[in-house]
Structure formats: C-alpha cells, structure tokens
Backbone bond lengths (Angstrom), bond angles and torsions (degrees), N, CA, C in turn:
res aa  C-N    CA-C-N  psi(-1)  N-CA   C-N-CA  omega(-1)  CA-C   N-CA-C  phi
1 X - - - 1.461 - - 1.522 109.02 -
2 X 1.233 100.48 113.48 1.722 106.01 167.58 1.368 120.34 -57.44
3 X 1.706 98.33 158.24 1.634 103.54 -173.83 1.383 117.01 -85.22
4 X 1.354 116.84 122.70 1.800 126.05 179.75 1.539 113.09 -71.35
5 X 1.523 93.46 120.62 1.516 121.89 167.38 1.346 113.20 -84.48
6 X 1.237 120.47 129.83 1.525 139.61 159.46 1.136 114.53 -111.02
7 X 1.782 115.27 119.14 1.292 131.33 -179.48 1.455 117.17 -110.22
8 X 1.418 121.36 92.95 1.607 126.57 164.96 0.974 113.90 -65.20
9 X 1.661 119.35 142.56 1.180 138.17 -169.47 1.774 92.84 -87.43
10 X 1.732 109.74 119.70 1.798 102.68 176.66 1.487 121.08 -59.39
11 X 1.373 108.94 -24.10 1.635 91.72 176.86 0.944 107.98 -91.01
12 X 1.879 144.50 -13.19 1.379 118.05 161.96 1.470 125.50 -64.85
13 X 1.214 108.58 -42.81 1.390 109.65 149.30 1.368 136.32 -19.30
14 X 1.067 95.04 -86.67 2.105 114.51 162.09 1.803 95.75 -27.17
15 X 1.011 100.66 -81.77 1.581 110.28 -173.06 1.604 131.67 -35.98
16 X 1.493 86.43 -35.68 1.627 99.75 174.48 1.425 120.99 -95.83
17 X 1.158 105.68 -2.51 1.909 111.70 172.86 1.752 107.69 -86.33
18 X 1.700 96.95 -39.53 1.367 110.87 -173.93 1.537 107.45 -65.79
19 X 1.399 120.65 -50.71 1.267 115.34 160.89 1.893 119.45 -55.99
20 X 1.082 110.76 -67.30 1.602 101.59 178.62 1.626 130.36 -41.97
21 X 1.832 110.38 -12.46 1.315 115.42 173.12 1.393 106.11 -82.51
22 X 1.228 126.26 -31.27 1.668 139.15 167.25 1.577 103.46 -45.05
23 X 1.514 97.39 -90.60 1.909 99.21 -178.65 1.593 111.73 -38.33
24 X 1.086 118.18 -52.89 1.854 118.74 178.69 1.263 121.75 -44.69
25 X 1.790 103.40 -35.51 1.870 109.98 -179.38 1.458 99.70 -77.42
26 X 1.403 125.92 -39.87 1.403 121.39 -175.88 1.446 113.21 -70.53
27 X 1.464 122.20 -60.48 0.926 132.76 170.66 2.007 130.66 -19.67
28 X 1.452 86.10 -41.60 1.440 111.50 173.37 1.915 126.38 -79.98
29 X 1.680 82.53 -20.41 1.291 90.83 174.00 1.645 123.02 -112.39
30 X 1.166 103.23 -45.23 1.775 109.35 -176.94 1.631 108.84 -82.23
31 X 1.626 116.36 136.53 0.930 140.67 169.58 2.024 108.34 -53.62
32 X 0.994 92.06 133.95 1.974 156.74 23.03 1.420 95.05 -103.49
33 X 1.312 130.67 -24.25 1.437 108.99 -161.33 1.516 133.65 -81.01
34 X 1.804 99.22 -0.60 1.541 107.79 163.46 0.942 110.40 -86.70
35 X 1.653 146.24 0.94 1.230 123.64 153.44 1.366 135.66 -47.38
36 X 1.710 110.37 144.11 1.383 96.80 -176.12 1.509 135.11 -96.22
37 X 1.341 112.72 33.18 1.582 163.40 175.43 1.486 80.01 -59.16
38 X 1.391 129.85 -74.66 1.316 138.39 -125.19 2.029 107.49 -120.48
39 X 1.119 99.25 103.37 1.239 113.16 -157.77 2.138 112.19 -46.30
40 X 1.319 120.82 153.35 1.193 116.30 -179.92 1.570 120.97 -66.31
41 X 1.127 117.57 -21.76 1.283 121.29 172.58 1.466 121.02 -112.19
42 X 1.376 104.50 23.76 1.935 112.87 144.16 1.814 110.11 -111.56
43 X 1.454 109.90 5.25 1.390 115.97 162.07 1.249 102.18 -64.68
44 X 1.539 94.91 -73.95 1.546 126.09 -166.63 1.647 115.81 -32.00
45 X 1.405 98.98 -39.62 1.473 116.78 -159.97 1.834 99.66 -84.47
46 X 1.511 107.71 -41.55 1.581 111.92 171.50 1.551 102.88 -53.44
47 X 1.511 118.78 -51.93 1.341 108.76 -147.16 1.427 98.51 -78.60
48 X 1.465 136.63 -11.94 1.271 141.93 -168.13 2.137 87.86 -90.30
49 X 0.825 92.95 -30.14 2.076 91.22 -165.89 1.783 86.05 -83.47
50 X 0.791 122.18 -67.67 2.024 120.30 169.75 1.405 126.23 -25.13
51 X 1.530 102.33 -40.66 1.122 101.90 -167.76 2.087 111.57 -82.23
52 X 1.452 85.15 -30.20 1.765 115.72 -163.85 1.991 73.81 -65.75
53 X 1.657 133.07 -48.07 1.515 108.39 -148.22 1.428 87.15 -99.71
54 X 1.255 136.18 -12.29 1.428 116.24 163.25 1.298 124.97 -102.11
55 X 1.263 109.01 45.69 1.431 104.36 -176.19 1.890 91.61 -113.05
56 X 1.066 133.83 -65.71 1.566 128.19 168.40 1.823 102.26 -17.51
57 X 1.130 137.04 -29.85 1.342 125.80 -166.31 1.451 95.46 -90.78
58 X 1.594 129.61 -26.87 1.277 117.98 -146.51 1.649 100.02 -110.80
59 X 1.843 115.22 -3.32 1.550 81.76 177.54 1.671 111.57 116.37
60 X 1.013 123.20 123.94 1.766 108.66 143.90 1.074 130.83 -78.55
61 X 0.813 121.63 143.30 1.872 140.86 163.81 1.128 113.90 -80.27
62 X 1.503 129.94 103.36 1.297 118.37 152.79 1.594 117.95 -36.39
63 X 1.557 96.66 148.93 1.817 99.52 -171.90 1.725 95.80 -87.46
64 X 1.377 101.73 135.56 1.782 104.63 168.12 1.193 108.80 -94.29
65 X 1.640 99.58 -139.17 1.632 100.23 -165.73 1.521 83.33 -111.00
66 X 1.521 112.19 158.85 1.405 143.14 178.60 1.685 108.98 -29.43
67 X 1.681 98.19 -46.76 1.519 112.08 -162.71 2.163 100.73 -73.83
68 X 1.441 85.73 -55.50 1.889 93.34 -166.91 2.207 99.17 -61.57
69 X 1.304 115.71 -14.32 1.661 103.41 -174.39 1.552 93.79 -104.88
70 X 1.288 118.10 0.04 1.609 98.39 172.56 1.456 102.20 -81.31
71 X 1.431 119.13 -46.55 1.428 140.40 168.83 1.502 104.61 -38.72
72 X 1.349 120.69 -44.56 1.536 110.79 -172.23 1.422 100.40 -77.11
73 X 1.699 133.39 -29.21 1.238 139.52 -175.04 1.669 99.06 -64.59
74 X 1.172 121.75 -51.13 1.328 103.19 -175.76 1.479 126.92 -72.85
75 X 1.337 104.16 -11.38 1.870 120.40 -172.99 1.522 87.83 -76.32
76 X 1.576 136.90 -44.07 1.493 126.24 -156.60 1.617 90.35 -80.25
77 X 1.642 112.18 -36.60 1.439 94.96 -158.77 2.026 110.84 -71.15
78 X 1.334 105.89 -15.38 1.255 106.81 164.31 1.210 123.49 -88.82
79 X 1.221 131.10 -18.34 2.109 143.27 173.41 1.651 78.67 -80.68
80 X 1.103 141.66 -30.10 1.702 114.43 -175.26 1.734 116.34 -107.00
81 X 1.123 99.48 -10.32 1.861 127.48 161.06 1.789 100.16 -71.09
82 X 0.699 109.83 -53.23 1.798 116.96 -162.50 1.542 94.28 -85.68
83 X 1.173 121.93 -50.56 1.736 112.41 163.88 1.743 118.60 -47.97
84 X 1.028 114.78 -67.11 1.472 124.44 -171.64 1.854 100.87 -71.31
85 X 1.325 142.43 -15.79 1.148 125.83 164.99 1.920 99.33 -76.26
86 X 1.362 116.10 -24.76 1.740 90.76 -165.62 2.061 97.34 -103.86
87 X 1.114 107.00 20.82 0.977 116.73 164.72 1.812 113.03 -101.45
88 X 1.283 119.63 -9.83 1.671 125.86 -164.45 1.911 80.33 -114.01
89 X 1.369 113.40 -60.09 1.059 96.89 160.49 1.420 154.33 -38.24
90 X 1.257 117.42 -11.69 1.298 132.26 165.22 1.447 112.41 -106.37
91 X 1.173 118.22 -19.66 1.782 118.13 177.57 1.668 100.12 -88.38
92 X 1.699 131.35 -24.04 1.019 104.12 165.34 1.597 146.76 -73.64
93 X 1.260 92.05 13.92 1.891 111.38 177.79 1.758 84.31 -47.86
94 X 1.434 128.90 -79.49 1.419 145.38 -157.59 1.595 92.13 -31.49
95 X 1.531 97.64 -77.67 1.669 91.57 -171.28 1.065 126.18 -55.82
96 X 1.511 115.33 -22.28 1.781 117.11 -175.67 1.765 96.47 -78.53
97 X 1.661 126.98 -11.50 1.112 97.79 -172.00 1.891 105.10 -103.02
98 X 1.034 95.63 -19.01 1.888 113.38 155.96 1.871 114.69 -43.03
99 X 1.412 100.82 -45.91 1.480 100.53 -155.63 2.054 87.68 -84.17
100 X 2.185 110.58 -18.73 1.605 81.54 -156.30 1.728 88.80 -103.36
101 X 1.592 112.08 14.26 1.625 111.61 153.68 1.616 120.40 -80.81
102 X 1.698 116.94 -17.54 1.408 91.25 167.61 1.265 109.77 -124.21
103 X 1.184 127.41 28.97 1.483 150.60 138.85 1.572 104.65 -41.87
104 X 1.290 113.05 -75.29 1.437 125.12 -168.84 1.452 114.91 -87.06
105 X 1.481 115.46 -27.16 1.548 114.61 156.35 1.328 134.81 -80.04
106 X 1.126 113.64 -25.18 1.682 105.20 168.70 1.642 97.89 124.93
107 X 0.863 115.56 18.15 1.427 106.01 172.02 1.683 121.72 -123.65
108 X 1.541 98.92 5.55 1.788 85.84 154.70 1.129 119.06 -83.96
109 X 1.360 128.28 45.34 2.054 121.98 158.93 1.153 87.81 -133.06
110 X 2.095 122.75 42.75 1.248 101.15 157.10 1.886 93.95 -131.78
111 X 1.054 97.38 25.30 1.890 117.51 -179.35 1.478 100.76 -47.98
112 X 1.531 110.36 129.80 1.480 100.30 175.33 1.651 76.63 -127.51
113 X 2.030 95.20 -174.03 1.432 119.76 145.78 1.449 140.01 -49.53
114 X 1.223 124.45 89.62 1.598 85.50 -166.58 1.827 94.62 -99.89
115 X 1.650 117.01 149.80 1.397 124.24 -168.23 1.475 114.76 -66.21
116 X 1.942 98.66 -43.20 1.311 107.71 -151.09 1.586 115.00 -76.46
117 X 1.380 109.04 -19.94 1.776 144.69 -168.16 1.250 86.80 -112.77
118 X 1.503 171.82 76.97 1.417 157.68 112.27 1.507 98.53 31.87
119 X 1.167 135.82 35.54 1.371 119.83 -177.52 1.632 105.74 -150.40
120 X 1.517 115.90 151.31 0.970 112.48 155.31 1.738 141.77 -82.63
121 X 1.335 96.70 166.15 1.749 86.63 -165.47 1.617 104.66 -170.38
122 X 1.567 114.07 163.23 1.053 107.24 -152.40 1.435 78.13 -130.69
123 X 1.565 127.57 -170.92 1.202 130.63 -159.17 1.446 144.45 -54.13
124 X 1.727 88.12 -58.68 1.495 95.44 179.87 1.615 97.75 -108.21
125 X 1.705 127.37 24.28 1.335 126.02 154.82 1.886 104.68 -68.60
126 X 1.284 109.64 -60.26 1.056 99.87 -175.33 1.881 121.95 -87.06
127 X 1.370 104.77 9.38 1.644 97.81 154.94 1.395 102.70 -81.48
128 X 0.792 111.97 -48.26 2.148 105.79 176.42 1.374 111.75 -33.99
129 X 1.415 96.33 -68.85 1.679 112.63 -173.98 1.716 116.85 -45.04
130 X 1.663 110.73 -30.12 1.259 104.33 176.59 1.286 107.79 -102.00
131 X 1.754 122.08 -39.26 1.480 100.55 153.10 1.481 148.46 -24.87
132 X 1.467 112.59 -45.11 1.768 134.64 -176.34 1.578 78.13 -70.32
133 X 1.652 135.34 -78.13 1.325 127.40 -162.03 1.326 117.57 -39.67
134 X 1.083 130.60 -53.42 1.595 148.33 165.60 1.304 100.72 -32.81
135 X 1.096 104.28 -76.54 2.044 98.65 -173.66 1.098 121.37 -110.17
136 X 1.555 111.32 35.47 1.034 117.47 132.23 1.886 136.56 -76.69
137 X 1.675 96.78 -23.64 1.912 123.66 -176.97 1.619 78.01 -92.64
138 X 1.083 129.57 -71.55 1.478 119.63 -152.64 1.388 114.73 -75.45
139 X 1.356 125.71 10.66 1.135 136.68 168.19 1.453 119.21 -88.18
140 X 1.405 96.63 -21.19 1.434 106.62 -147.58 2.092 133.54 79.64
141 X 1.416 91.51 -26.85 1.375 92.96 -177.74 2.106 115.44 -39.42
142 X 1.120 108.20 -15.65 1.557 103.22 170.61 1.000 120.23 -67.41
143 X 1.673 121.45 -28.65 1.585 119.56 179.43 1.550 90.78 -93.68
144 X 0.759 148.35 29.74 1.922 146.19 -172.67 1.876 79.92 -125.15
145 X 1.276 132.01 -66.66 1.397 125.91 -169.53 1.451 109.03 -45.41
146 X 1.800 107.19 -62.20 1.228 123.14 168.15 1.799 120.75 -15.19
147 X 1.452 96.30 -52.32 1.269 96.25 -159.82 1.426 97.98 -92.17
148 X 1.223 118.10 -27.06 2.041 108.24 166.11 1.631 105.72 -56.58
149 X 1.191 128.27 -49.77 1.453 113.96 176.58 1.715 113.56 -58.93
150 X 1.024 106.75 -55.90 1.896 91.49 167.05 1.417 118.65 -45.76
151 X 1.146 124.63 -47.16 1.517 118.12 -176.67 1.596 102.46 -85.92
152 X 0.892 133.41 -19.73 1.146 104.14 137.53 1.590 160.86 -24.65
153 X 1.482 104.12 -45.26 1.372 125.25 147.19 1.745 124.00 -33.97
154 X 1.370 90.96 -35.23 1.648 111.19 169.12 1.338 142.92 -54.48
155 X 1.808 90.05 -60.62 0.835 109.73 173.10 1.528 119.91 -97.39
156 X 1.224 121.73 8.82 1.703 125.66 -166.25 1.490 100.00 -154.76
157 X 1.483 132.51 34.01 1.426 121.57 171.63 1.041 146.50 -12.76
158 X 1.209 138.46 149.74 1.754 124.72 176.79 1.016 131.29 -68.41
159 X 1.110 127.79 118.74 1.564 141.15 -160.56 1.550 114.01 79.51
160 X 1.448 107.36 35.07 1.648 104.82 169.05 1.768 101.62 -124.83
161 X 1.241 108.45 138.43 1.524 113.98 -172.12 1.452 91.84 -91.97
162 X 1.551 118.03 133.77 1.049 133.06 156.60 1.685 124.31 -49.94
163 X 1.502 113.01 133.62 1.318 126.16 -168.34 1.569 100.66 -62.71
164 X 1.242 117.08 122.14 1.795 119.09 174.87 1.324 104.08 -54.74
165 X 1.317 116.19 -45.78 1.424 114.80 -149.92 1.661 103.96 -73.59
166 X 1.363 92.20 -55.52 1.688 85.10 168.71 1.648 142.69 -59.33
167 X 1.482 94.69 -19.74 1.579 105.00 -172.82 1.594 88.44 -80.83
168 X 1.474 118.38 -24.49 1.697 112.45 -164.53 1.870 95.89 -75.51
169 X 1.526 113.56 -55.03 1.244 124.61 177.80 1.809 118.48 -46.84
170 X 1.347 108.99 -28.61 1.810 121.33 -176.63 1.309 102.04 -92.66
171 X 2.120 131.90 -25.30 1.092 112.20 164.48 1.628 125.68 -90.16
172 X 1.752 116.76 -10.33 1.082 113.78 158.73 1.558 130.06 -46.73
173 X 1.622 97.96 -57.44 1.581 98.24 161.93 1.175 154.65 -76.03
174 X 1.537 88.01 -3.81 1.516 112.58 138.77 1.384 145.77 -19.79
175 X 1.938 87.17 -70.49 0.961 100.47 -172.10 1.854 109.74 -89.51
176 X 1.037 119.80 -29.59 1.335 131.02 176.95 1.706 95.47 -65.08
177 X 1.173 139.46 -45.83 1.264 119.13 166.90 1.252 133.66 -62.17
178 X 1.490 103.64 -19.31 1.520 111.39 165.61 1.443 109.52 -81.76
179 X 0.706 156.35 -0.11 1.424 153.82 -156.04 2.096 96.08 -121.69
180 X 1.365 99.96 -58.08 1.863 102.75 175.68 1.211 100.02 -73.24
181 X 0.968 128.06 -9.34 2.135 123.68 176.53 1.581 102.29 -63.44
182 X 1.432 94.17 -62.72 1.811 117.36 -163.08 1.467 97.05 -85.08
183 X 1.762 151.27 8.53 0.968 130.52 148.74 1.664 94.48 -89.24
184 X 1.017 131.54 -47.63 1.588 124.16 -178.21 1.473 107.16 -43.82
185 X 1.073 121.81 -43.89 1.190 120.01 -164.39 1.562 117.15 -64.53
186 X 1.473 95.59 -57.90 1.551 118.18 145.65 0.992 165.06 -52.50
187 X 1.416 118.47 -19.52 1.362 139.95 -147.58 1.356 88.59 -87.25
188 X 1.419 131.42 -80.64 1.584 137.46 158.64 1.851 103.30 37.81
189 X 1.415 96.66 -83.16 1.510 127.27 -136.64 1.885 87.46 -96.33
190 X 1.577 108.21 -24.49 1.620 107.21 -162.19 1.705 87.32 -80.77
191 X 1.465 125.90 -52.69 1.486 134.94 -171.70 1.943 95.58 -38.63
192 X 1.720 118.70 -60.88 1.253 123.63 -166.40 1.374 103.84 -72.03
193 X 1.388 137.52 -51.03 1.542 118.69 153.88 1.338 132.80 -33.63
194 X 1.444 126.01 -54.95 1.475 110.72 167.38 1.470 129.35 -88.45
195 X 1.702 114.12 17.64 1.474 122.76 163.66 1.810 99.95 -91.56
196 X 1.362 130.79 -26.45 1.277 138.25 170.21 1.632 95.80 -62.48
197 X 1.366 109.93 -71.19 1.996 102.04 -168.98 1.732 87.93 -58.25
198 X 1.014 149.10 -36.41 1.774 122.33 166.03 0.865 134.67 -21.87
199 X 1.572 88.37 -68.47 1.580 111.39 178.15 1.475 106.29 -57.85
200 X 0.949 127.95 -46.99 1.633 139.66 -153.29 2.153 90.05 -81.91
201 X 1.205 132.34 -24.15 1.265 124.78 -171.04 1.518 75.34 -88.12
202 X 1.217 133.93 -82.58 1.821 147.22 -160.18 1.659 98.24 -22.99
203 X 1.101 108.85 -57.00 1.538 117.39 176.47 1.232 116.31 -61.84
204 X 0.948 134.41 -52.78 1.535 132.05 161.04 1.621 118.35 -46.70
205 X 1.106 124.58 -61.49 1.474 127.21 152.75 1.607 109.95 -34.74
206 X 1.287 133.72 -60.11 1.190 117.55 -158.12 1.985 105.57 -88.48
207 X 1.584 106.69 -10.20 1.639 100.56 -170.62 1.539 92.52 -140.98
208 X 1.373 126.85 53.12 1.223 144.48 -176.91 2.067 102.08 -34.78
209 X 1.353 122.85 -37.20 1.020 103.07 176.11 1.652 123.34 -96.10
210 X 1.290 95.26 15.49 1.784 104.55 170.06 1.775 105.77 -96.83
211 X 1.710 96.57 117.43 1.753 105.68 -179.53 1.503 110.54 -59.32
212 X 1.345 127.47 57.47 1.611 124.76 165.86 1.150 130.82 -18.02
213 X 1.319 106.42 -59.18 1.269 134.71 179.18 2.069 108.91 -49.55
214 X 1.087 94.46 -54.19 1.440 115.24 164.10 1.371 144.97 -24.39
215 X 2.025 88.96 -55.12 1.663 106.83 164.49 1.355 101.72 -107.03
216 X 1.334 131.33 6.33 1.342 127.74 173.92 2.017 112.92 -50.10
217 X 1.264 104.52 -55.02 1.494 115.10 173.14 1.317 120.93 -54.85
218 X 1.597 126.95 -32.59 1.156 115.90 -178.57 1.695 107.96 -92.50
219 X 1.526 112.70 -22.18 1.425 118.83 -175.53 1.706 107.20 -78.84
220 X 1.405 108.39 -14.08 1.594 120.46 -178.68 1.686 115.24 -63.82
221 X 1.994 79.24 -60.04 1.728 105.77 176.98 1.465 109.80 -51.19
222 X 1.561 130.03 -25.23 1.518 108.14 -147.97 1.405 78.13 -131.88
223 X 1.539 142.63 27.48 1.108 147.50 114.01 1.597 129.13 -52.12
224 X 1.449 111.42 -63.60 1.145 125.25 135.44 1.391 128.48 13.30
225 X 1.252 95.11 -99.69 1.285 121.75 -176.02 1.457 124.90 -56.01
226 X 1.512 96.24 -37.23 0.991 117.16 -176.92 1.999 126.49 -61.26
227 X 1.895 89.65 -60.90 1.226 100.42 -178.67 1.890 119.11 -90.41
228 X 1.199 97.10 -12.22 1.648 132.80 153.56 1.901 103.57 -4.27
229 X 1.645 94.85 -34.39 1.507 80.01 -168.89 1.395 121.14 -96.97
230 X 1.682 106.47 -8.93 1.404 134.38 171.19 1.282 110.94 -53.23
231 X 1.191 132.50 -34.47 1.575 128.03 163.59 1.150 125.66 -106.06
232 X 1.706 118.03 -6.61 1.517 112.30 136.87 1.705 124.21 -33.54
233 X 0.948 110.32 -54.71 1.685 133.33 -157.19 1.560 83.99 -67.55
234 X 1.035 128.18 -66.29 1.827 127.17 -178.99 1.649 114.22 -48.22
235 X 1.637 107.78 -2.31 1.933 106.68 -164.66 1.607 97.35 -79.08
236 X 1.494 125.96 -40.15 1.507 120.14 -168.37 2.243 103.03 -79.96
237 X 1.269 112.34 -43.11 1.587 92.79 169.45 1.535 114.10 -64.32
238 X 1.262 127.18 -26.39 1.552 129.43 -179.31 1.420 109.00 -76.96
239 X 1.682 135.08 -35.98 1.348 134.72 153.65 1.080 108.16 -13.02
240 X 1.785 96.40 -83.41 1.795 117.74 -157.67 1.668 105.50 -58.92
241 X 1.305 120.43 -38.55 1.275 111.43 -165.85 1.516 93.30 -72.20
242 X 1.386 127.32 -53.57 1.867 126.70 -173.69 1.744 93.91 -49.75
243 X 1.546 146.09 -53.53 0.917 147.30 -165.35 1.670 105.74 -51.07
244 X 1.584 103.83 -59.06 1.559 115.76 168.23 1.780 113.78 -26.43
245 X 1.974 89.94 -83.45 1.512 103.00 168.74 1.591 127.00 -27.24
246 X 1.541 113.51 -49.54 1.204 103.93 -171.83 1.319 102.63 -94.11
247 X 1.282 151.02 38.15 1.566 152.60 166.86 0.952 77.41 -104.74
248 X 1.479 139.53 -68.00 1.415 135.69 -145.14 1.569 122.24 -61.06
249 X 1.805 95.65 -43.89 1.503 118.51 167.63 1.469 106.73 -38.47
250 X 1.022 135.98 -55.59 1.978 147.02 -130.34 1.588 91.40 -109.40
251 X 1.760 126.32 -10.19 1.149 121.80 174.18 1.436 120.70 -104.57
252 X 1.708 116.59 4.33 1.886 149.89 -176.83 1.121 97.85 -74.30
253 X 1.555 124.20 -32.14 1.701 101.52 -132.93 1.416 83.17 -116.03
254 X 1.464 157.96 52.19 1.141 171.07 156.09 1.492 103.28 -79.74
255 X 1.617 107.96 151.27 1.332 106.97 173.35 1.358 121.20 -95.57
C-alpha cells in the first residue's frame, strides 16, 4: 500500500492561520480565558479549533508574498489584542468594585499576591474577580463573548486595519463604563461606609476623649462583611449587562 498524500488548498490555509492569530491575541487577553487558571496550550488548542469553524465563513485568501502575510499576521495579532483588552476592560468593573469595597472598608492592608491573576489584591477584590468568572461560565456569557469575536470577522475582515479613531472612542467608553459599573455595584455599601466615618467624626467631636477613630476599623470591617452580600446579589444582572457591553465593544472597532 502506497503512501497517502494530503493536499491543502494554500489559501485555506493562509486564511486559517490569519484567523487563528486573531482568536490567540484575544484569547490571551479577555476574560475568562486569559486567566492563568487555564493552561497555554488549551488556549492554543481553542484558537486552532476556532479558527478551523470560522474559517468556511471567511473565504480564501489568495497566497501573497512572504513579506505582505507576515504583515497581515501582525495586523490580526493586534485586531485580536485590541479586541480582548476592551473586552478585560469591561469585566474589570467587578474587580474595580472589589478593590473600592476594601478601599473604604479596611481591608486593603490585608492585600496579598495572588499567583493565579499576576496581580495584587485585597479581599473582596478577588471574591468578585472569581465570582464575575463563575457566572460568567455558568451563565454562559463565554459563548455570548465567543460569538462577538466571530462576528467580528464581519465587521473587521482580514487584512483590514482597524479604525484608530473608533477603537480610541469604544475604549474611552470603555473605560467610563467600567468605572459606573463598579460604582453601581458598589455604591450601596460605599454610601453606608462613609455615613459610619460620619458618624465616627460626630462622635469624636461630641466625646473628644473617646478614641473613635480607634473602633472605627473594627466597626468598618463588620459592616463590611456584613452587608457585603447586598452587592453580591447585583453580580449576576451586572454579568449579563458587562457580557452585553462587551459583544457590543468588539462590534465599535470596524472601519
């Protein structure tokens, strides 16, 4: 028995690398799947299986010359870099509203390392951070992201450089949505923390030799903790709407 030849067509080829450098730049960046929970070569392996089912939608590419498809390789790996940052950008509302609950409660001087996130963080930053992950998979919202990066393809084709102006204009509002995400999220529990330091200045004024200030930290913490779960309860409608936002984000940056 003779030896079997397999003949790929070069522009499906071409086409499907050019796409798989896209999913790989995002992939690496936007939540959940840039976590570092999840090993580099079950990225690798998604963005190679992504690329193989969206490539029938997108077409062959005639093959160019060596020089103009390395050039197109680096344009996807930044159109899928610039996707997956305003997609992380919109999932950090959670942690930004984690970091401004123990900001104001008393628990950023208990900030550690954390390994799995390269970042530091203080308590209920990173219960958020794994909360938002959680229902974000059990929501489904990962196949909802999923499918903004495919349509993407749509709206941002291969070998078209994304409009500056707009990608600059989709991460401004970005970021301003991240910022009103994580006071919504927060605000609740931040209003009853600084009506407590009120109370806690009023008291000092009126019993100048009672250390206020003193039990302020432990009466903060077990505030905290306490009402802590009141803006839990807001994390699964705030998901879906950030899930919304960031589909919407990855459909801005078109020319």
């Amino acid at each position: 028995m003779g030896p079997v030849s397999v003949t790929l067509p070069l522009g499906a080829v071409t086409t499907t690398m050019l796409a798989g450098v896209r999913i790989a730049a995002f992939l690496f960046l936007a939540p959940p799947f840039a976590h570092k929970a999840i090993p580099g070569q079950v990225k690798a392996l998604l963005a190679v299986s992504l690329a193989l089912a969206v490539q029938p939608r997108l077409g062959t590419a005639p093959p160019d010359a060596t020089g103009a498809f390395l050039v197109d390789l680096v344009l996807q790996a930044v159109v899928g870099a610039a996707l997956g940052f305003l997609v992380a950008l919109v999932f950090a509302a959670v942690e930004s509203a984690g970091s401004f609950i123990d900001l104001f409660g008393g628990f950023q001087m208990a900030s550690a390392f954390d390994p799995l996130s390269l970042t530091n963080g203080a308590t209920f930053s990173r219960l958020y951070q794994w909360l938002a992950l959680a229902l974000l998979v059990v929501s489904g919202g990962h196949q909802v992201v999923l499918a903004g990066l495919v349509r993407s393809f749509d709206a941002l084709p291969l070998g078209t450089a994304p409009d500056a102006a707009a990608l600059a204009h989709t991460a401004a509002q970005g970021l301003t949505g991240m910022v009103v995400a994580a006071l919504q999220i927060a605000g609740p529990l931040l209003v009853v923390l600084f009506l407590a330091d009120v109370g806690l200045g009023l008291l000092t004024r009126v019993a100048p030799a009672l250390n206020a200030f003193a039990m302020g930290f432990p009466i903060k913490i077990l505030l905290t903790i306490s009402l802590g779960g009141m803006a839990v309860l807001t994390l699964p409608g705030v998901v879906a709407g950030l899930v919304r936002g960031a589909s919407h984000a990855m459909q801005g940056v078109g020319p």
